[in-house]
C-alpha positions as CSV (number, residue, x, y, z in Angstrom):
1,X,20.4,9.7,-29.5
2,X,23.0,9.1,-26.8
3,X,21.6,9.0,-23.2
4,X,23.4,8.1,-20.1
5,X,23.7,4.9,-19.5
6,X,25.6,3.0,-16.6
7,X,26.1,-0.9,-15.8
8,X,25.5,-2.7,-12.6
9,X,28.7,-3.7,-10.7
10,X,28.9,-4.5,-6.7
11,X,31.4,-2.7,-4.7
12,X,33.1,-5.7,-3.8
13,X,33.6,-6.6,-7.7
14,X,34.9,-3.0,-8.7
15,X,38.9,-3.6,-8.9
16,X,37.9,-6.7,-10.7
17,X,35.7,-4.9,-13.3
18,X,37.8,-1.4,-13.6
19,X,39.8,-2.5,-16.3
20,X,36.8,-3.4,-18.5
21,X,34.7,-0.4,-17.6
22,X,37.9,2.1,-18.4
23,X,38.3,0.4,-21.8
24,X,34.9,0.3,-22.6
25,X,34.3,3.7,-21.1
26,X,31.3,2.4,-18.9
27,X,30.1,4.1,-16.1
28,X,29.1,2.0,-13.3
29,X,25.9,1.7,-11.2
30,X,28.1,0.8,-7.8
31,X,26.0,-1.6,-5.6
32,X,26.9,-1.7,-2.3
33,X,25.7,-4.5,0.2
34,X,25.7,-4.2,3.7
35,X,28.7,-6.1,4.2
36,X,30.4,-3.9,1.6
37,X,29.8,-0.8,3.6
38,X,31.5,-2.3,6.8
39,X,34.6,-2.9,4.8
40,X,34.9,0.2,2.4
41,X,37.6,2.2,3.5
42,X,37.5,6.3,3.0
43,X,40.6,5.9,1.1
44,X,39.8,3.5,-1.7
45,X,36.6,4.7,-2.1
46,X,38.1,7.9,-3.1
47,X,40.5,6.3,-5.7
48,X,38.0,4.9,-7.3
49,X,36.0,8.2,-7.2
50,X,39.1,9.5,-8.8
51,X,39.9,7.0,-11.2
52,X,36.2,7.8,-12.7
53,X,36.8,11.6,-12.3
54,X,40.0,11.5,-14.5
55,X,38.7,9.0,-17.4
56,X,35.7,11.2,-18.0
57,X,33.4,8.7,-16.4
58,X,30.5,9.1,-13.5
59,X,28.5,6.9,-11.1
60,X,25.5,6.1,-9.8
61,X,25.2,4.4,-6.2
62,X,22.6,1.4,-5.5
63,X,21.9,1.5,-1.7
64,X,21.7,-1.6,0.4
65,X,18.4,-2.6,0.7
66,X,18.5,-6.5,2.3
67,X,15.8,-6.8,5.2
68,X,15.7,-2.8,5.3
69,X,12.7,-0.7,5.6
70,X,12.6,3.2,5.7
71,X,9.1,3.0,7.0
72,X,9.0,-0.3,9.0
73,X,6.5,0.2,11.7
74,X,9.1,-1.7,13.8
75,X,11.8,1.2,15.6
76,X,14.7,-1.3,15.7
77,X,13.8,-2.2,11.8
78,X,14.1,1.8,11.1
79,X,17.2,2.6,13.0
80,X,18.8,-0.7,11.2
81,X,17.8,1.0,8.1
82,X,18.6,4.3,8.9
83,X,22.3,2.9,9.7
84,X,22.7,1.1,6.4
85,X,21.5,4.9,5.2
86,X,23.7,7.0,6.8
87,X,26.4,4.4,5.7
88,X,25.9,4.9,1.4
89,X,25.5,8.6,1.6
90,X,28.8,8.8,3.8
91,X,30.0,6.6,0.4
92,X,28.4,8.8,-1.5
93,X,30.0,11.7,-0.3
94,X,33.1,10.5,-1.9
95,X,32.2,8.9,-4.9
96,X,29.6,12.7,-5.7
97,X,27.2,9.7,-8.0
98,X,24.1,11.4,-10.4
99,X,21.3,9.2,-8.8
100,X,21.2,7.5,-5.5
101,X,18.6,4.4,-5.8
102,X,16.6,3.2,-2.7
103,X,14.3,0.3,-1.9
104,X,11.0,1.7,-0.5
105,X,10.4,-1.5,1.6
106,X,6.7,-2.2,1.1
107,X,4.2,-4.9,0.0
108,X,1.0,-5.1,0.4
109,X,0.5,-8.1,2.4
110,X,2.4,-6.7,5.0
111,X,1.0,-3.1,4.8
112,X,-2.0,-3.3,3.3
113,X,-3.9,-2.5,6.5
114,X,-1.6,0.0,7.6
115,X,-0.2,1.4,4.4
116,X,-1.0,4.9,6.1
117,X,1.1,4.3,9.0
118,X,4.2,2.9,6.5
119,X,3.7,6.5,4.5
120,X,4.3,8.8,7.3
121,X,7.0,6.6,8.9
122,X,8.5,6.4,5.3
123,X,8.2,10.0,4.7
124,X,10.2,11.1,8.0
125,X,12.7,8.7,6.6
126,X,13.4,10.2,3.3
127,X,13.5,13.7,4.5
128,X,16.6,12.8,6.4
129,X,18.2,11.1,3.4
130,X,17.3,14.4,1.0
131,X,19.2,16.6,3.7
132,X,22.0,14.8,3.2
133,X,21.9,14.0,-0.8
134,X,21.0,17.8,-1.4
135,X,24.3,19.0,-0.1
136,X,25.8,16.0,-2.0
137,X,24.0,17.6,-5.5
138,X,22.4,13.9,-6.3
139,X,19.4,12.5,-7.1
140,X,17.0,9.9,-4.8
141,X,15.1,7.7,-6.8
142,X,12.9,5.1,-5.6
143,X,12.9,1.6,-7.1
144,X,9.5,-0.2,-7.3
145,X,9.9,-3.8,-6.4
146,X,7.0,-5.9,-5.1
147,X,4.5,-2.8,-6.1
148,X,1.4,-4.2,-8.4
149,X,0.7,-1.2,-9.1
150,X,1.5,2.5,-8.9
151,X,-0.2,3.6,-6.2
152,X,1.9,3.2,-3.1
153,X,5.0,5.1,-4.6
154,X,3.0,7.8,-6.3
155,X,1.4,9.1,-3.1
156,X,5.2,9.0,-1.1
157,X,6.3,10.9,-4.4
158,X,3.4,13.3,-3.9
159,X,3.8,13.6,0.1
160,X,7.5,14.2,-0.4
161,X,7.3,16.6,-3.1
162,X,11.2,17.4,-3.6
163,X,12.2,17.9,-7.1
164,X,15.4,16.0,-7.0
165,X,13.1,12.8,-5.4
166,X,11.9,10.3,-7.7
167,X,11.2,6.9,-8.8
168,X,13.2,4.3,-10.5
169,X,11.5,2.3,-12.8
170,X,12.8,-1.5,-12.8
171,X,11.2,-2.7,-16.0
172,X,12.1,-6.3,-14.7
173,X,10.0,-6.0,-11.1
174,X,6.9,-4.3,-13.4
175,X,6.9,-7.4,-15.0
176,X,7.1,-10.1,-12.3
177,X,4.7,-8.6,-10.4
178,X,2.2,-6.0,-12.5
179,X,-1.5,-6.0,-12.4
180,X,-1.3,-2.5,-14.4
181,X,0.0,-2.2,-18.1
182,X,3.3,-0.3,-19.1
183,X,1.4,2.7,-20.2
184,X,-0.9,2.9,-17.4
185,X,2.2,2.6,-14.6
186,X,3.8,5.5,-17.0
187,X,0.4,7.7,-16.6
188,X,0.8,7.1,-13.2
189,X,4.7,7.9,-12.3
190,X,6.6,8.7,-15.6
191,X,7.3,12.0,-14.5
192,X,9.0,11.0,-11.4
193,X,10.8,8.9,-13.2
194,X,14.9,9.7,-12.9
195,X,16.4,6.4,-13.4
196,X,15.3,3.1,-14.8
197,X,16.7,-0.2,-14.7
198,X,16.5,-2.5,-17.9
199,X,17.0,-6.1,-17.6
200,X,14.7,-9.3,-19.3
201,X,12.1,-11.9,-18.0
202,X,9.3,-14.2,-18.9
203,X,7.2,-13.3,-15.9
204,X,8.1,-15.9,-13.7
205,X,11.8,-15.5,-12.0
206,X,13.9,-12.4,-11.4
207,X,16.3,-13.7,-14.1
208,X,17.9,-9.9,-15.1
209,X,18.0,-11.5,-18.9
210,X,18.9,-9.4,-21.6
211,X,16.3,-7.1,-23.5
212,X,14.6,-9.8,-26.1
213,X,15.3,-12.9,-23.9
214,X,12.2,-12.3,-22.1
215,X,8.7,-11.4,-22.9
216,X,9.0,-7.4,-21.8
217,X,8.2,-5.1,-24.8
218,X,11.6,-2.9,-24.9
219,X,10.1,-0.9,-28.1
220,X,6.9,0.5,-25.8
221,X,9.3,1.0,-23.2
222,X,11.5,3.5,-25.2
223,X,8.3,4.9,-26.8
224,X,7.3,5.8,-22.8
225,X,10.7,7.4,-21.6
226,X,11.0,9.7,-24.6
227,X,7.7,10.9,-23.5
228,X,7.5,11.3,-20.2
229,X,11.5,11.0,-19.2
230,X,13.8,11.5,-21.3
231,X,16.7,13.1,-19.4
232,X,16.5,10.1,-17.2
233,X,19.6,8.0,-16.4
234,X,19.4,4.1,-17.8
235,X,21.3,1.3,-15.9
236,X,21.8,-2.0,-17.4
237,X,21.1,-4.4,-14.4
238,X,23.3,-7.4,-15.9
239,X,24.5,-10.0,-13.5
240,X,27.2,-11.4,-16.0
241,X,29.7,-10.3,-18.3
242,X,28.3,-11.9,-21.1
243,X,24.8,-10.4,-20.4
244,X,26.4,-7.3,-20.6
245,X,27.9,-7.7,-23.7
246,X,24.5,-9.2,-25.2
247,X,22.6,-6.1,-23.9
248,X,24.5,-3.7,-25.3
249,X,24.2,-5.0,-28.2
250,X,20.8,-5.3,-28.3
251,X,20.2,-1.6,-26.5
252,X,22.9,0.6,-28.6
253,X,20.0,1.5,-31.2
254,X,17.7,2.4,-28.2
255,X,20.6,4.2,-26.1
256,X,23.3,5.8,-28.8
């Protein structure tokens, strides 16, 4: 089976990286920190948009997501947010990536109490983005990060109800912070799910390991997307060349 798969690389990294991704014909997952989006300039990003377009090659954009909160019950927090927003979709305009992933901004122990308030502020928020990613013709997806369990970003799924908005299943996050299995979190949101992002852990630190290194079970994980999302787009969320290499290794049976 051959799927689409793309590889993690920030913004500020991509001349670096080009070279390998042409000759390995590796389509990037663009990260773009705040600092990146100050400094991109219209023109480059467009060469790069073009360098993709001509070798057969797309994108995905990761969105800056630092201290930012779509549905912070704070004004100055949103409108920081909101900023940083506006920012990657003007990038995205250019670069015309399949999926668009997003932070949602939420943990319990700061909303738990006023997780209502954070839905309806967060709503109003991604409304605004879909405007502008629908004229774009990409995808939103919505990364789960401190979430225990499902429940948060299934009813901001269900209150947004847009068919091109969905979640982004981080395999890694599920297992630093689940109190829900695999299959129950795929009940929950597998059909929401366009994107995931596959890296490696034992439970304890972020380490974006590759598949096998860690304690996740990679072989349920497949069985899970086949069922409930198969067309979905995979990105390989290594932080080093050499975990690259090692996961596709490792993933090539899994990915084609």
């Amino acid at each position: 089976m051959s799927k689409r798969v793309f590889v993690h690389v920030p913004y500020p990294q991509i001349g670096a990286h080009l070279p390998f991704i042409l000759e390995r014909r590796l389509s990037p997952e663009i990260y773009f920190p705040a600092d990146a989006l100050d400094a991109a300039a219209p023109a480059q990003l467009a060469e790069t948009a073009q360098v993709l377009a001509g070798e057969g090659l797309s994108c995905t954009i990761h969105a800056p997501f630092m201290d930012l909160n779509p549905g912070s019950l704070e004004r100055m927090l949103r409108d920081a947010t909101m900023h940083r927003f506006r920012q990657v979709l003007d990038a995205a305009e250019l670069l015309r990536p399949e999926v668009m992933v997003f932070h949602p901004g939420f943990d319990r122990w700061r909303y738990g109490e006023a997780q209502g308030q954070w839905l309806e502020l967060s709503v109003a928020a991604w409304r605004e983005v879909l405007q502008r990613t629908k004229e774009i013709g990409t995808v939103v997806a919505v990364e789960n990060i401190f979430e225990e369990e499902p429940s948060t970003l299934k009813a901001l799924f269900e209150a947004v109800q847009e068919p091109s908005f969905g979640h982004c299943f981080d395999v890694g996050h599920w297992n630093l912070f689940k109190r829900v299995g695999m299959e129950k979190w795929f009940e929950a949101l597998g059909t929401w799910i366009k994107e995931v992002h596959i890296h490696d852990n034992c439970g304890t630190k972020d380490d974006h390991a590759p598949p096998g290194e860690g304690a996740i079970d990679f072989q349920l994980f497949f069985r899970l997307m086949e069922r409930y999302a198969p067309d979905a787009a995979y990105t390989i969320e290594s932080h080093s060349r050499a975990h690259l290499e090692s996961s596709l290794q490792v993933l090539t049976p899994y990915l084609g």
